[in-house]
C-alpha positions as CSV (number, residue, x, y, z in Angstrom):
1,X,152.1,64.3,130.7
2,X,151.2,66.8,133.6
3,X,148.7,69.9,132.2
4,X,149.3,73.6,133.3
5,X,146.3,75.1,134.7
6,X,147.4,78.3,134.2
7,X,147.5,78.1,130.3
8,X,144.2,76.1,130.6
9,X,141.3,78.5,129.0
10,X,137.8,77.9,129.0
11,X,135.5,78.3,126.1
12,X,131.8,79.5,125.7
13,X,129.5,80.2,123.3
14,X,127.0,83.7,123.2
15,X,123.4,82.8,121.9
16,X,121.2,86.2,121.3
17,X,120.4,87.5,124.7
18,X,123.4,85.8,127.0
19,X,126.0,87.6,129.0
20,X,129.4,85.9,129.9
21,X,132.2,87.3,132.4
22,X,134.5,86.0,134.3
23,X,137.7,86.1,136.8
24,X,139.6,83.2,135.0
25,X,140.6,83.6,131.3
26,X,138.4,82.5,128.3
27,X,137.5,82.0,125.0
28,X,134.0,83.7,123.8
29,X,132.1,83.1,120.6
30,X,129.2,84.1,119.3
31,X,127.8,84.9,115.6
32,X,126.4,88.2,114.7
33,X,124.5,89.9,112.3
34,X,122.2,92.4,113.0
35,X,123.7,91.6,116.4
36,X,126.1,93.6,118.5
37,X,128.9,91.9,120.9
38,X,130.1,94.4,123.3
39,X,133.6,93.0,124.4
40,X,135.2,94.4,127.8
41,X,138.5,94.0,129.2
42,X,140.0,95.3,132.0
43,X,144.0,96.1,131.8
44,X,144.6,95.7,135.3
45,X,143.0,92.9,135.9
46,X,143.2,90.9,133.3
47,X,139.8,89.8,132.8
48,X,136.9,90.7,130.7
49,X,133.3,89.5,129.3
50,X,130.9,89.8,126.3
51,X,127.9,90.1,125.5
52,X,125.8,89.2,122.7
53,X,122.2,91.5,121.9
54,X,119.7,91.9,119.2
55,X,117.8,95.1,119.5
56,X,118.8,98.6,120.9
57,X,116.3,99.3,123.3
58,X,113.9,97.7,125.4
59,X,110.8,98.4,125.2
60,X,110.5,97.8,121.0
61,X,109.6,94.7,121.0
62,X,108.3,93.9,124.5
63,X,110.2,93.8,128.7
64,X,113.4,94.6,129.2
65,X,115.7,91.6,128.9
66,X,119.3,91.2,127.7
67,X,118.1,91.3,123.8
68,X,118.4,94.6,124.2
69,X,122.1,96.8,124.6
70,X,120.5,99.8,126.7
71,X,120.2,96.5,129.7
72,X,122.9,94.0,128.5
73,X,125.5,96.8,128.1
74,X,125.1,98.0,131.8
75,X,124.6,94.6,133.0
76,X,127.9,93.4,131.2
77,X,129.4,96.6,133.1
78,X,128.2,95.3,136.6
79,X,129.3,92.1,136.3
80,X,133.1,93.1,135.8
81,X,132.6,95.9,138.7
82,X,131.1,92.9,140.7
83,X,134.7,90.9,140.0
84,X,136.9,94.4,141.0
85,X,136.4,96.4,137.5
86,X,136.6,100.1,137.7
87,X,135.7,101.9,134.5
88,X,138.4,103.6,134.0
89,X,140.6,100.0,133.5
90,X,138.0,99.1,131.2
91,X,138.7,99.1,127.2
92,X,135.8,97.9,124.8
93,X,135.6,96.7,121.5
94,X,132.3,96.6,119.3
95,X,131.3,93.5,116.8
96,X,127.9,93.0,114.3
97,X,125.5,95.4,113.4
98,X,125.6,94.0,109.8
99,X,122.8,94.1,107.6
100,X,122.9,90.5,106.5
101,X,119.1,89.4,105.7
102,X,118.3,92.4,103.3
103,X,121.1,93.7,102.3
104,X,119.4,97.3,103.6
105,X,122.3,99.3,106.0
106,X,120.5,101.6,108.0
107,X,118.1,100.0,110.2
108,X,118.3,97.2,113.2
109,X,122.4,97.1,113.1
110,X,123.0,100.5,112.7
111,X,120.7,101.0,115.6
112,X,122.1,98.4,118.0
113,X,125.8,99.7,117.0
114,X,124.8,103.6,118.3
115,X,123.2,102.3,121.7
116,X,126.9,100.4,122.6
117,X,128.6,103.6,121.3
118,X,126.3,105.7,123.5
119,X,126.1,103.4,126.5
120,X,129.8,103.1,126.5
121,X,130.6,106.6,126.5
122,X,128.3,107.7,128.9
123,X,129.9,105.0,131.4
124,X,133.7,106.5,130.6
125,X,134.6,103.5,128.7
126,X,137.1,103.8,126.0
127,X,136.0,102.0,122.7
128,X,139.1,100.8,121.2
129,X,138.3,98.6,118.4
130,X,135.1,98.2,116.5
131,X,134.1,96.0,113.3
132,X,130.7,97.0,112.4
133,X,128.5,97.5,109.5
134,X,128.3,96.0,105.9
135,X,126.4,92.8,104.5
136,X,128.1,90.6,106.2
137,X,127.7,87.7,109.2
138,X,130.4,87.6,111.4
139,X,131.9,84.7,113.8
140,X,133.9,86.7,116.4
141,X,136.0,85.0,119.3
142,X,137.3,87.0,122.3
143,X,139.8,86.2,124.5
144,X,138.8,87.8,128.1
145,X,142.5,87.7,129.2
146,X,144.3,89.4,126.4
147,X,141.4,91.7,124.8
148,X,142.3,90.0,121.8
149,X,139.3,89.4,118.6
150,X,139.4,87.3,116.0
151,X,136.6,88.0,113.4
152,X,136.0,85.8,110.5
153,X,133.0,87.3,108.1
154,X,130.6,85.4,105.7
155,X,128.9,86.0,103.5
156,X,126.1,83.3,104.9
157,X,125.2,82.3,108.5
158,X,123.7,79.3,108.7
159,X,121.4,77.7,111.8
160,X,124.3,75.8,112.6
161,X,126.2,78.8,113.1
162,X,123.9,80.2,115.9
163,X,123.5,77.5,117.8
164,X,126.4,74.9,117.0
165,X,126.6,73.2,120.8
166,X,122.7,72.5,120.3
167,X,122.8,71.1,117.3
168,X,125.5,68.8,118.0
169,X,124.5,67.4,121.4
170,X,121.0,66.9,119.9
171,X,119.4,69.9,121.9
């Protein structure tokens, strides 16, 4: 049996704080609550990235890193101009901002999903799909070739969920 490499995808998995993109097609996961996953595609080239935050902006809870959207947003944005991106072939689509460990709506989430809105818009980029809000966790997987999300939402997010390569290599 002889494999096509061209229908061979590769698959990753977004821990708070990571940024994935690429020039070959893949699968990206990550699980969000609070969270926000920016998800980038560009139509020309057929390639995208993701990224997976925590808080809005740096400088809340400490240095800027890429917990927070106001430097993983741009730096997600960089890394597809780095591969040929131009912003105006770039579409995005917004994930998390739940309010799953209180049940409060208003705070962390709601926060994080106004940065992406406001990052993206001031770089020209079109949002155009979002699930955001409620009580709920989400498990989200993007496909950087298609711009194509599948969400699943629960109602509980276990450790597992976070960090499920970890766990099961004994990390």
């Amino acid at each position: 049996m002889t494999t096509n490499r061209a229908v061979e995808v590769y698959r990753y998995h977004l821990i708070p704080g990571q940024i994935f993109s690429c020039a070959e097609q893949a699968m990206v996961s990550a699980v969000l609550g609070t969270c926000v996953a920016v998800c980038l595609h560009d139509r020309r080239l057929k390639i995208g990235g993701m990224n997976h935050f925590l808080y809005p902006k740096s400088g809340f809870f400490g240095s800027a890193s890429n917990d927070y959207g106001d430097v993983a947003i741009p730096a997600l944005i960089n890394k597809l101009r780095r591969l040929g991106s131009r912003p105006e072939d770039l579409e995005a689509q917004i994930f998390g901002g739940g309010e799953v460990q209180d049940g409060k709506w208003g705070s962390t989430g709601v926060k994080n999903v106004k940065m992406a809105r406001k990052i993206l818009k001031k770089s020209g980029i079109r949002v155009v799909s979002e699930d955001v809000g409620g009580v709920k966790g989400r498990r989200l997987i993007f496909h950087t070739g298609t711009n194509e999300a599948l969400v699943m939402k629960t109602h509980r997010i276990r450790r597992g969920d976070y960090f499920p390569y970890r766990l099961r290599l004994g990390m």
